[in-house]
N, C-alpha and C positions, 0 to 999 in steps of 0.2 A: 515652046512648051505646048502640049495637047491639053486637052480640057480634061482628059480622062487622067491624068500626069498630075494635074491642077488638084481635083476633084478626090485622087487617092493621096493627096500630100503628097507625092516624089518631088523631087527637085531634083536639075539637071545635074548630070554627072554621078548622081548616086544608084548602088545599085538596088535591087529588090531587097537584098538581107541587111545592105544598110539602112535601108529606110525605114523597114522593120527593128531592127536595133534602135534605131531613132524614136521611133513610137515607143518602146518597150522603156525608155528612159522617161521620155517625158510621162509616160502614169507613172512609173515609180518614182520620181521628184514631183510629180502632183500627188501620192499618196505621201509622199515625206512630208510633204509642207502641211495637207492635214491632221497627220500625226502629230507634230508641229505645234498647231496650234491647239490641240486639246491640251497638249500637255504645259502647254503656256497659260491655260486657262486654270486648268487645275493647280496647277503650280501659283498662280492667285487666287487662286482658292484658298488654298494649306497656307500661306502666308497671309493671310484675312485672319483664319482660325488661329492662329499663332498671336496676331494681334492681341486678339478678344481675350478681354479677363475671363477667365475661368474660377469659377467656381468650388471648393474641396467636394468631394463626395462623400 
C-alpha cells in the first residue's frame, strides 16, 4: 500500500466509488449516533419532567 492509499483511506482491493461509498456511510452512522444521543438525552429529560410533581394551575 502507498502512502497516498494510506493518507486518502483506500484500502487494497477497493475501488474509488467504493471508498467513497464507504466514507458516505461512516458520516451518516456518525451523524446517526449523534442524533442518537440528543434524543436520549432529551428523552431523560421528559422522563425527569414526568417525574416531578406538578403543581394545578
Amino acid at each position: 500500500m502507498k502512502q497516498h492509499e494510506i493518507d486518502a483511506g483506500t484500502r487494497p482491493g477497493t475501488t474509488t466509488d467504493e471508498s467513497a461509498q464507504l466514507k458516505a456511510l461512516k458520516k451518516g452512522n456518525a451523524e446517526l449516533k449523534r442524533a442518537n444521543e440528543i434524543l436520549k438525552a432529551a428523552a431523560s429529560v421528559f422522563a425527569a419532567e414526568l417525574d416531578r410533581p406538578h403543581t394545578p394551575s
